[in-house]
Phi, psi and omega in degrees: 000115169280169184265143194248096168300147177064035165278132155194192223202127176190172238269138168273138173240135189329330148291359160300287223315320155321291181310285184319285224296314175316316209268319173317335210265009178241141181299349175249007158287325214250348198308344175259340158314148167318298159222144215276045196257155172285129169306115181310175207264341209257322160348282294200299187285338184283275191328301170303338148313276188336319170300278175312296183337294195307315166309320160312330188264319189214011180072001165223182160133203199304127233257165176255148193266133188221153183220093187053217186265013187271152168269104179285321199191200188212140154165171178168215154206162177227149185297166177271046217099203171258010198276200198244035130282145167245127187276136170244149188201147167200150200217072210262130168328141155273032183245349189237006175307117161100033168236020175107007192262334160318292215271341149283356182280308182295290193305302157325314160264349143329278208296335199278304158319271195322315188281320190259300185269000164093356187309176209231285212220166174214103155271189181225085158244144201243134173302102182314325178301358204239062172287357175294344219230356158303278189319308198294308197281326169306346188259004162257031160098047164234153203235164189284149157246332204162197188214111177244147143324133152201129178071011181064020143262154152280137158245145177301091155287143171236151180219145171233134179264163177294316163356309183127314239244185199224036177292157195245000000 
């Protein structure tokens, strides 16, 4: 995986909501969802609570994504319930899309589970319509399981073990 000079990362803040309120409201953001409507501004502010609540909860979880001082995107991973998973997500402007920041984002919280929180397995699910966001966690090695409901569609779960290996 190369690396994407002047990326970094860090804990979302109330002052994100502008940005995220943006990136929900554009239509190729929402374009993979069952139905593809752009988020209202109260959405957009319940997530981002949500987003901190999890940091708040558990000292980690999705990062606000920075290109230099700018905000590109969200991602990271969060826990699952109560087991010893983590669901991994990144959600990159589409103006900063297909230069590698997913999937350094993606790569990045790979190592930040396995290492850091100790997590056992990391899933994924992607939306079959979403094949860029297919491609990023496969190529770090998660493997397909299967086809679950989410949201009253199916999504492709990928499960990655710490092992290396792709057991569900």
């Amino acid at each position: 995986m190369t690396a994407v000079p002047g990326l970094s990362w860090r804990a979302p803040r109330a002052s994100d909501l502008p940005f995220l309120t943006g990136l929900f409201a554009l239509p190729e953001m929402v374009a993979h969802r069952p139905e593809p409507v752009p988020d209202p501004p109260a959405v957009s502010a319940a997530r981002l609570e949500r987003e901190i609540g999890h940091w708040q909860a558990h000292g980690f979880g999705r990062w606000a994504v920075l290109e230099g001082e700018t905000l590109v995107g969200f991602g990271g991973v969060t826990r699952v319930g109560t087991g010893a998973g983590l669901n991994i997500s990144y959600h990159i402007h589409p103006r900063c899309q297909g230069r590698g920041i997913a999937s350094a984002t993606a790569a990045r919280a790979v190592a930040f589970g396995f290492e850091t929180v100790k997590a056992q397995q990391i899933r994924g699910l992607v939306r079959p319509a979403n094949p860029g966001s297919l491609r990023v966690l496969e190529k770090l090695g998660f493997r397909r399981q299967g086809l679950v409901p989410l949201g009253g569609a199916p999504s492709i779960l990928l499960t990655l073990e710490r092992d290396g290996s792709a057991q569900v």
